[in-house]
C-alpha positions, 0 to 999 in steps of 0.5 A: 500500500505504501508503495503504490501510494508512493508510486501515485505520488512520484508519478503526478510529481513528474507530470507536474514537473515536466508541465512546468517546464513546457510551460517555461520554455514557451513563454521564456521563447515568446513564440515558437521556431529558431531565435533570429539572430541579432540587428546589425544596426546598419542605416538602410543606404540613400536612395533619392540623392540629387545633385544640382549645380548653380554656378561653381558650387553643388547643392546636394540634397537627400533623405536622411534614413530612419530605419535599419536594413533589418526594418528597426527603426534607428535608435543610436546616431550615426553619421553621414559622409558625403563622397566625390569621384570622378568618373575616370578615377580608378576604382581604388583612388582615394574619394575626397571626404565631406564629413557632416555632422550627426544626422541620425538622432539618438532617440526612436524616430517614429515612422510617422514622421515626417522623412528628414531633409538633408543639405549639403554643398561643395565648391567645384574650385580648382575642378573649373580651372583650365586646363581640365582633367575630368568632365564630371563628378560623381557623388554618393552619400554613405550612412553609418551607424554608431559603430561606423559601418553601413550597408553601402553607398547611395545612388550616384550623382553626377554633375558636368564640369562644363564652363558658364558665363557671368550674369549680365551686370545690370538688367532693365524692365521698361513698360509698354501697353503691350508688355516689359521689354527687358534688356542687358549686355551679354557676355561672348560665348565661352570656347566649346568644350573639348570633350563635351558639346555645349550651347549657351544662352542666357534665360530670363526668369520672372516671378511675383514679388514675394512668391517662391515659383518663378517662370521662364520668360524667354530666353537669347543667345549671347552676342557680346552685346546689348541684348533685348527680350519683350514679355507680353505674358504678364498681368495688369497690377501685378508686381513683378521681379526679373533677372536673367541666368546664363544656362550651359547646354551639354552633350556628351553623346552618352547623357546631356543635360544643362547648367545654370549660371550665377543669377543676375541682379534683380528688377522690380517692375509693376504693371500699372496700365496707363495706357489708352488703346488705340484710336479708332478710325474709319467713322462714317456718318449717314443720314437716314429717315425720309418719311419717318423720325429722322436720324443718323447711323455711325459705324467705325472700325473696331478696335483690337485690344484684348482688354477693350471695354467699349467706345464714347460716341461725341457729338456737336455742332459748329461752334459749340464744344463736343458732348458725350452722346451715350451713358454707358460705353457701347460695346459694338462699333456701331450706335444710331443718333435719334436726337437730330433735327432737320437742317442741323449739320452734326459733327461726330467723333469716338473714342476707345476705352479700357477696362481699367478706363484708359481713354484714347484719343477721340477718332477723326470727325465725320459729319453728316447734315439732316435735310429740311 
């Protein structure tokens, strides 16, 4: 008896014992299958750099990496080297280092985040300065963890080594009742490239006072001399603001593309409309109204203008001053006078005007007499 109970006792013992024990292995596990081994921490590589020359530096602009290769996000900081090689340097020459400082942030970055904007520049400076070894230069940026490695390098980033001419000294706007003729002195165009196929001309560039977007206007080819250029893509009342951009267009047979040059000072010029249209012409007057109210017919040659408002009709007799004739402008190059009276000689003459009440001169005169 005792040993039965005993045998009972050991029994429930060891289902009890070897129950625990499953039960430690899973929960000290989590879940079921082989342990992942451990993140390396290494910042996934860029991949949007861009690279944009203006003049003789490189802007260079790319999205700092918030998460690791593994998909953890990025806890320890890290730095970010920028490189620069030339497409015909050997593999194993040395790059040139632009070292940044810290980017990656030390606390947990949230992927609802807004991305980080990176900036970075280079001066191009002896790479310019004849005579010319290379004709372009490659960037990559490479993000390192705490420990300085990485995944690798980003995208490349090439820019060309072509010349660019000076900006015009000084830029002028002068305003006309068709639109801002822009004028400046230009420059004589740089020798073609030995390996690189360019073109020159200088962009004129236009925005609203205050506003970020600009447009280009038009552009000329470089004369080594005055230069003029007519926008009449403008607006009335609008403040505006213009300056010109040499741009260098490349070709290298493989890839093209363009370079802009330093920017020109900068011209205010506001459209204010002071100007009249144009006076009419081509007035006729013909007496109508045998056996009835008599009266008399003008018609004339319509204007033009985009921005006509209507025509004044003034009217008068010998020795008296001219009087309007109508209360509202007429939107037609034609109107009819009933006021007339028989044996009268009436004198007739029509204006322009604009929307914003510019008033042309008054037409020729044209005169008709009612018979008695």
């Amino acid at each position: 008896m005792r040993q039965a109970s005993f045998l009972r006792s050991s029994f429930s013992f060891g289902l009890a014992f070897g129950f625990a024990i499953e039960l430690l292995a899973l929960t000290g596990c989590g879940v079921p299958g082989t342990p992942l081994p451990p993140s390396l921490g290494l910042p996934k590589p860029v991949g949007d750099l861009k690279a944009v020359r203006k003049g003789s530096n490189v802007n260079l602009t790319w999205t700092a990496p918030k998460e690791t290769t593994d998909g953890e996000l990025i806890r320890r900081a890290g730095r970010m080297i920028v490189y620069r090689d030339s497409l015909t340097s050997a593999p194993a020459q040395a790059r040139t280092e632009m070292p940044l400082d810290p980017t990656l942030r030390a606390a947990p970055t949230l992927k609802t985040g807004r991305p980080e904007k990176m900036l970075a520049q280079d001066a191009l400076g002896a790479f310019l300065q004849p005579p010319r070894a290379i004709d372009f230069l490659v960037y990559t940026v490479v993000a390192q963890n705490n420990l300085g490695k990485s995944a690798g390098p980003s995208n490349q980033a090439t820019i060309a080594l072509v010349s660019t001419m000076e900006p015009p000294a000084e830029v002028k706007a002068v305003l006309s009742g068709q639109g801002v003729t822009i004028s400046f002195v230009t420059g004589a165009a740089p020798q073609t490239e030995t390996r690189v196929g360019t073109q020159y001309l200088y962009r004129i560039m236009r925005r609203e006072e205050g506003s970020a977007q600009s447009v280009a206007a038009g552009q000329v080819r470089p004369a080594n001399g005055p230069a003029t250029f007519f926008d009449a893509d403008i607006e009335w009342e609008k403040h505006y603001e213009y300056w010109v951009t040499p741009v260098t267009l490349w070709d290298s047979q493989t890839r093209r593309g363009e370079v802009e040059g330093d920017d020109s000072p900068v011209v205010k010029m506001f459209t204010h409309d002071t100007f009249p249209p144009a006076t009419p012409t081509g007035l006729q007057a013909v007496f109508s109204g045998v056996g009835q109210k008599p009266f008399i017919d003008l018609t004339w040659t319509p204007n033009t203008e985009p921005d006509l408002a209507g025509y004044n009709v003034y009217r008068h007799m010998d020795g008296q001053a001219a009087v309007k004739t109508n209360t509202e402008l007429l939107r037609t190059p034609s109107t009819r006078d009933m006021d007339v009276q028989a044996g009268g000689k009436y004198f007739y003459s029509v204006s322009a005007v604009d929307l914003r009440g510019n008033e042309s001169a008054k037409s020729e005169e044209a005169n008709e007499v009612v018979p008695k």
